[in-house]
Structures are given as C-alpha cells and as structure tokens.
C-alpha positions in Angstrom: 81.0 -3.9 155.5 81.6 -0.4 156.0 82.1 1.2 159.3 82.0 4.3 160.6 85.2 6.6 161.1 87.1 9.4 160.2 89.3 7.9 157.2 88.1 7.4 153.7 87.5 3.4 153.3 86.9 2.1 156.6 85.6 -1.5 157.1 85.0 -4.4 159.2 85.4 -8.0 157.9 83.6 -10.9 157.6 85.5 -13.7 157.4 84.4 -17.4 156.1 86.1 -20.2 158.6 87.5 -23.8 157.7 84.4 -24.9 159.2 81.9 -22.9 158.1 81.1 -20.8 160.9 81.9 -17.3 160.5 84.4 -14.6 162.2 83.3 -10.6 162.1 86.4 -8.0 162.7 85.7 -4.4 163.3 88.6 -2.4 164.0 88.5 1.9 164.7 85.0 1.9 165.0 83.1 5.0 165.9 79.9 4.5 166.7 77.7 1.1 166.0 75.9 1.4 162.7 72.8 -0.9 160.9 76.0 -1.6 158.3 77.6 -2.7 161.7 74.9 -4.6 163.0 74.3 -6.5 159.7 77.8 -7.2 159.1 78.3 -9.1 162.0 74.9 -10.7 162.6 75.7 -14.4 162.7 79.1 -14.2 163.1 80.1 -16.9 166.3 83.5 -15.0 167.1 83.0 -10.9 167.0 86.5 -9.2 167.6 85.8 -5.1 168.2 88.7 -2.7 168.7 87.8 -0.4 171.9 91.1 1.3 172.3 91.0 4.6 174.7 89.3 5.2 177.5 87.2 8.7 178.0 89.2 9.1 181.4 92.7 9.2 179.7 91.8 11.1 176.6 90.8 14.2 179.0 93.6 13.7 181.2 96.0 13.5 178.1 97.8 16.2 176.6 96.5 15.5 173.2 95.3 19.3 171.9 91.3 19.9 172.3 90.3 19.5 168.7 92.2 16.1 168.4 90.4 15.3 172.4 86.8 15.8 170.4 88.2 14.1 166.9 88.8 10.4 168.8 85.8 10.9 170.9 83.1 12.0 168.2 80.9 9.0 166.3 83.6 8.7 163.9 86.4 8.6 166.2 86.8 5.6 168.2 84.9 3.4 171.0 85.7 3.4 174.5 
C-alpha cells in the first residue's frame, strides 16, 4: 500500500503469516493516510517506524529547510 513520504515509491507491507493472521509494516511514514488505514486494517501485529523526536530535530544542527523537510506530512512521524 502506498504511504506517504518524500521519495518516489514509498510503501508499507502487508504481509501473509504461516498461520494465516496477517503482519502490516510501515516504515518513513509521514502522516497517516486512508491508503494507511486500509492497508493495515486487520493486521494483528502493526510495526510503524517513528524515528525523531520534534525536541531533537530543533535542537539539531540539521539546516532549516532540511528541519521543515523531516517534519512536514511527507517527512517522518515523531
């Protein structure tokens, strides 16, 4: 399913278990979409990257522009 981020292909995966239950990944997410939501309804195990915190970014010494890039809806979740 596709997922919403700043690089050209981005998705999160369903994937089919042993056992029939199911497994939703989402990785570099930027905001939470329908797509999203759909992708993952049923799932029993969700696994969501959530890699920076909002704190650290603005304390960083990242330049502005890249600051705003990783905290915009296609950046990432905190």
């Amino acid at each position: 399913f596709a997922t919403c981020h700043d690089s050209v292909g981005s998705l999160g995966y369903r994937i089919l278990l042993p056992d029939g239950g199911e497994l939703g990944f989402a990785t570099d997410l930027g905001c939470y979409t329908a797509a999203v939501e759909e992708g993952l309804r049923g799932c029993r195990t969700v696994m969501l990257e959530s890699n920076y915190d909002d704190g650290m970014i603005l304390a960083s010494d990242y330049p502005y522009y890249l600051k705003r890039r990783i905290q915009s809806n296609n950046g990432h979740l905190s």
